[in-house]
C-alpha positions, 0 to 999 in steps of 0.5 A: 817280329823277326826279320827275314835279312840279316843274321841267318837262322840257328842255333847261337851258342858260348860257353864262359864266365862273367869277370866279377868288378865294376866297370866291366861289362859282359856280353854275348850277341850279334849284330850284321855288318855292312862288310867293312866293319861298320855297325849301326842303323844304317849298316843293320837290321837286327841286334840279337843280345843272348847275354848282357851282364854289366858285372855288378849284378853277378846273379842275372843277365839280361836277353833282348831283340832290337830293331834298328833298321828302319829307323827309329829303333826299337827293341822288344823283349827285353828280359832279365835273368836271374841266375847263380853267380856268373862269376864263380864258374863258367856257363853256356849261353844259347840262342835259337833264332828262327823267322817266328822266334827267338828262344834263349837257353841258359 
């Protein structure tokens, strides 16, 4: 399910390197706001994570869509990704967010 409000359809893209260390976590995604600043399930619909790398597992990511509005939250597609060492050099991430589907790039 892709919902229709929110983030705006296209193509999502960054380019970077994951720092190598405990304690640090990496990510790439995007969320709506209520205009102040606000996050969460009562100022958004959608949560799209391109990149999520928590810096200990330098060799994947992970991508996954969540529902947070309405309540209660969901998510779906979480997926791992293996991958070289995102800490050795940089890399581009992408994302192509359409009404039927979300297709991640790397």
């Amino acid at each position: 399910m892709i919902w229709k409000s929110g983030i705006q359809n296209g193509y999502y893209e960054s380019r970077f390197k994951v720092p190598p260390g405990a304690g640090l976590h990496t990510s790439f995604w995007m969320m709506k706001h209520n205009g102040a600043g606000g996050i969460g399930p009562t100022a958004s619909a959608q949560e799209l994570d391109v990149c999520e790398n928590d810096s200990v597992r330098l060799t994947n990511y992970g991508v996954n869509v969540h529902r947070w509005n309405p309540q209660p939250h969901i998510t779906q597609g979480h997926k791992n990704v293996p991958t070289p060492n995102l800490a050795a050099t940089f890399h581009t991430f992408g994302c192509e967010f359409t009404p039927e589907k979300m297709k991640y790039y790397f």
